[in-house]
C-alpha positions in Angstrom: -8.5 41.2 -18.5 -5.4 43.4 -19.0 -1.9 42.1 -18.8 -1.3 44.5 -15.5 -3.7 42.2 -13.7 -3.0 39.8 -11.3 -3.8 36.0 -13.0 -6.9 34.7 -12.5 -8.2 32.1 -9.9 -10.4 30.5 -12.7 -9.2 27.5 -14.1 -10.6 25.9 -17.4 -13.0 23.2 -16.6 -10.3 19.9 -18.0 -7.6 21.3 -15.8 -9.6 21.6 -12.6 -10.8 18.4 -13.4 -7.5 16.8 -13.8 -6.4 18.2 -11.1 -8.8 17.2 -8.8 -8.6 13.4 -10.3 -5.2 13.6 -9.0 -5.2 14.8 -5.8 -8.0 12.3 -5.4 -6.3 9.4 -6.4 -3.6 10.1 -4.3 -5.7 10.8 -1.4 -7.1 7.4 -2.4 -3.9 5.9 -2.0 -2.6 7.6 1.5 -6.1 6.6 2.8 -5.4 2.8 1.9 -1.7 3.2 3.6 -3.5 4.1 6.7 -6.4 0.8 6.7 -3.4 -1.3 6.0 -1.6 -0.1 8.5 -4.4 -0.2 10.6 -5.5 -3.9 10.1 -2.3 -5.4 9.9 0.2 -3.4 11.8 3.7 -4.1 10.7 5.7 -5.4 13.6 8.6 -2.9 15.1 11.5 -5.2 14.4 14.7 -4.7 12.6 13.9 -7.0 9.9 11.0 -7.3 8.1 9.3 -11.1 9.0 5.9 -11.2 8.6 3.7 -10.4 5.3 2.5 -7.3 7.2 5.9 -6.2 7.3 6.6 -6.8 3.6 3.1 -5.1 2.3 4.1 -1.7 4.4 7.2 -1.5 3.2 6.1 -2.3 -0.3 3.5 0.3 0.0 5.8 3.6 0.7 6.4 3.2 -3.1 2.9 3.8 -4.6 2.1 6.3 -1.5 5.0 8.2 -2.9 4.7 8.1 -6.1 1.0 9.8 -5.6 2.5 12.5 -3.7 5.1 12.9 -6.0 2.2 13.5 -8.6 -0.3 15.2 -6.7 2.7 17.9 -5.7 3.4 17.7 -9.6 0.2 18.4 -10.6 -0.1 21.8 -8.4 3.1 22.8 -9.2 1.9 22.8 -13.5 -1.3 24.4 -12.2 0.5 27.5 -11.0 1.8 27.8 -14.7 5.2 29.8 -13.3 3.5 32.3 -11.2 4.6 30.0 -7.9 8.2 31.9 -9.2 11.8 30.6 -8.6 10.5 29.5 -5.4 8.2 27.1 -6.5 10.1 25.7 -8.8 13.2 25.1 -6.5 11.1 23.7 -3.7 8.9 21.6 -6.1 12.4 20.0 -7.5 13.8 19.8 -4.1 10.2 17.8 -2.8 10.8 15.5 -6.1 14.2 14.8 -5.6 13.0 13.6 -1.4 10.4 12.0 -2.7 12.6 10.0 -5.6 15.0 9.2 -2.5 12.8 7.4 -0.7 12.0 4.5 -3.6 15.8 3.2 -3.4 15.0 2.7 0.7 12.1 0.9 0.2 13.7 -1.2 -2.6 16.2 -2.1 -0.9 14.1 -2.4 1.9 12.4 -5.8 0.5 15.5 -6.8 -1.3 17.4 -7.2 1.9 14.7 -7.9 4.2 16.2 -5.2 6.6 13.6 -2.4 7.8 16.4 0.7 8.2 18.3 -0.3 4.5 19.7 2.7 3.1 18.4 4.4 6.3 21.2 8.1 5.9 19.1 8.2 2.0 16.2 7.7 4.0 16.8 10.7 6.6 17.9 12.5 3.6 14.9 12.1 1.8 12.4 12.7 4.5 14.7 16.5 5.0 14.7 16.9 1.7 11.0 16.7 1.1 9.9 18.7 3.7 12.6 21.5 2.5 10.7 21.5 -1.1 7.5 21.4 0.6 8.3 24.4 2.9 9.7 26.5 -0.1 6.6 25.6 -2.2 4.3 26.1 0.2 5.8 29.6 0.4 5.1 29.6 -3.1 1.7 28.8 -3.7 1.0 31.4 -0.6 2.4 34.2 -2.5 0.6 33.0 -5.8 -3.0 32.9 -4.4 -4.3 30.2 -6.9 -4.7 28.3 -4.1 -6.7 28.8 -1.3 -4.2 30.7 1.1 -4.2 27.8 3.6 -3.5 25.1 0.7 0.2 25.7 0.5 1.1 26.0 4.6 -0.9 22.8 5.4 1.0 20.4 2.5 4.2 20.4 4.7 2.4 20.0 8.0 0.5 16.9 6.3 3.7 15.3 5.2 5.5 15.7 8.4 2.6 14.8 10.4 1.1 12.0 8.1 3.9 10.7 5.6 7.1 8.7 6.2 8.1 10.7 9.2 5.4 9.1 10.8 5.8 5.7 9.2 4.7 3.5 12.3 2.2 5.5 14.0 -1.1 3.7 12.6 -3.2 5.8 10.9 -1.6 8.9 10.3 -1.4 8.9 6.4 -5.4 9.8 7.0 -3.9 13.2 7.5 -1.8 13.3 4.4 -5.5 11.9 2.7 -7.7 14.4 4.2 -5.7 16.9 2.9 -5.4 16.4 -0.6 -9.0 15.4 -0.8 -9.3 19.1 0.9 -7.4 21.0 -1.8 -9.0 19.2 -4.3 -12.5 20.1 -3.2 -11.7 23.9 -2.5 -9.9 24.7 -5.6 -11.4 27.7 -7.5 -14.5 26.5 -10.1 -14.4 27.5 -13.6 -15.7 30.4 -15.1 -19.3 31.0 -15.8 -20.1 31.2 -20.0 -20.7 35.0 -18.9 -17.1 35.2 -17.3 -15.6 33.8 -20.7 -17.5 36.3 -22.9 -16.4 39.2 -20.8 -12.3 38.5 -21.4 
C-alpha cells in the first residue's frame, strides 16, 4: 500500500475486538436503562420519591459514562483521519456528556428531579453539537460504514437523555451501537497482510 492511498478499512484483529467489546458493553448498558425504565417507571413528579425515581436518576451516570466511551473508542479508531472535525465534535460530545454527571448528582443529593436543570439543557445541546460534527467526521473518513456516523446523533436525540421519560427509548441508543459494532470492517485475511 503506498502512502498516496486512502487508509484502509481493515482493522487489526485486538482493535476490532476492543472496539466491538465497547460498543457492546455500552449497548449492554442503554439496553438495561430501557427494562428499568420499563418495569419500574419513574413517576413524573418534581421530586424524586419513590426508589424507582432514585434508580433512574442514578442510572443516567453509568448510561453516560458508556456513551462517553463508546464515542471514545470510535473516535481513537479513526486514528486522526476523522480530521479537525472529529476531534472538535468528539470534545464537544465529551464535554455534553461530562455535563450531565453534575445533574444527576445533584439530582440524588437534593432529591429534586430538574437540579442543575440550564447544565442539563446545556449538556443535552452540547452533545448533540459534537455528535453532529463527528458524525460529519466519520462520514467523510469512511472507516465506518457510511451510515454509522449520521445515525449516532439521531440515536442520542431519539434514545438518550432527550428522551429521558419516554419508556423504552434507550433501546434505540442500544440497537445502535450493537449495530456499529457488528458491521465494522473484519480484519485482514493472512494473504492481505503478506501483500502490504
Amino acid at each position: 500500500m503506498t502512502t498516496a492511498q486512502a487508509p484502509s478499512v481493515l482493522y487489526p484483529t485486538q482493535q476490532r475486538k476492543q472496539t466491538r467489546g465497547i460498543l457492546l458493553a455500552a449497548a449492554a448498558v442503554a439496553a438495561a436503562a430501557a427494562l428499568l425504565e420499563l418495569l419500574y417507571p419513574p413517576s413524573s413528579a418534581k421530586t424524586l420519591t419513590t426508589a424507582a425515581d432514585y434508580t433512574f436518576t442514578a442510572m443516567l451516570i453509568p448510561f453516560v459514562l458508556a456513551a462517553l466511551a463508546a464515542i471514545t473508542r470510535l473516535h481513537q479508531l479513526h486514528n486522526r483521519t476523522d480530521g479537525r472535525l472529529g476531534t472538535a465534535g468528539f470534545w464537544l460530545a465529551c464535554a455534553g456528556f461530562a455535563g450531565f454527571l453534575p445533574c444527576a448528582i445533584a439530582s440524588l443529593v437534593t432529591g429534586e428531579s430538574q437540579a442543575l436543570s440550564p447544565l442539563y439543557i446545556l449538556s443535552i445541546l452540547a452533545s448533540l453539537a459534537g455528535l453532529a460534527a463527528f458524525a460529519v467526521a466519520v462520514f467523510r473518513a469512511r472507516l465506518l460504514p457510511r451510515w454509522a456516523g449520521p445515525v449516532l446523533p439521531i440515536a442520542w436525540l431519539l434514545g438518550g437523555p432527550v428522551t429521558a421519560g419516554l419508556r423504552g427509548t434507550t433501546f434505540i441508543l442500544a440497537i445502535t451501537f450493537i449495530a456499529i459494532a457488528i458491521t465494522l470492517p473484519a480484519a485482514p485475511g493472512p494473504q492481505e497482510q503478506q501483500s502490504r
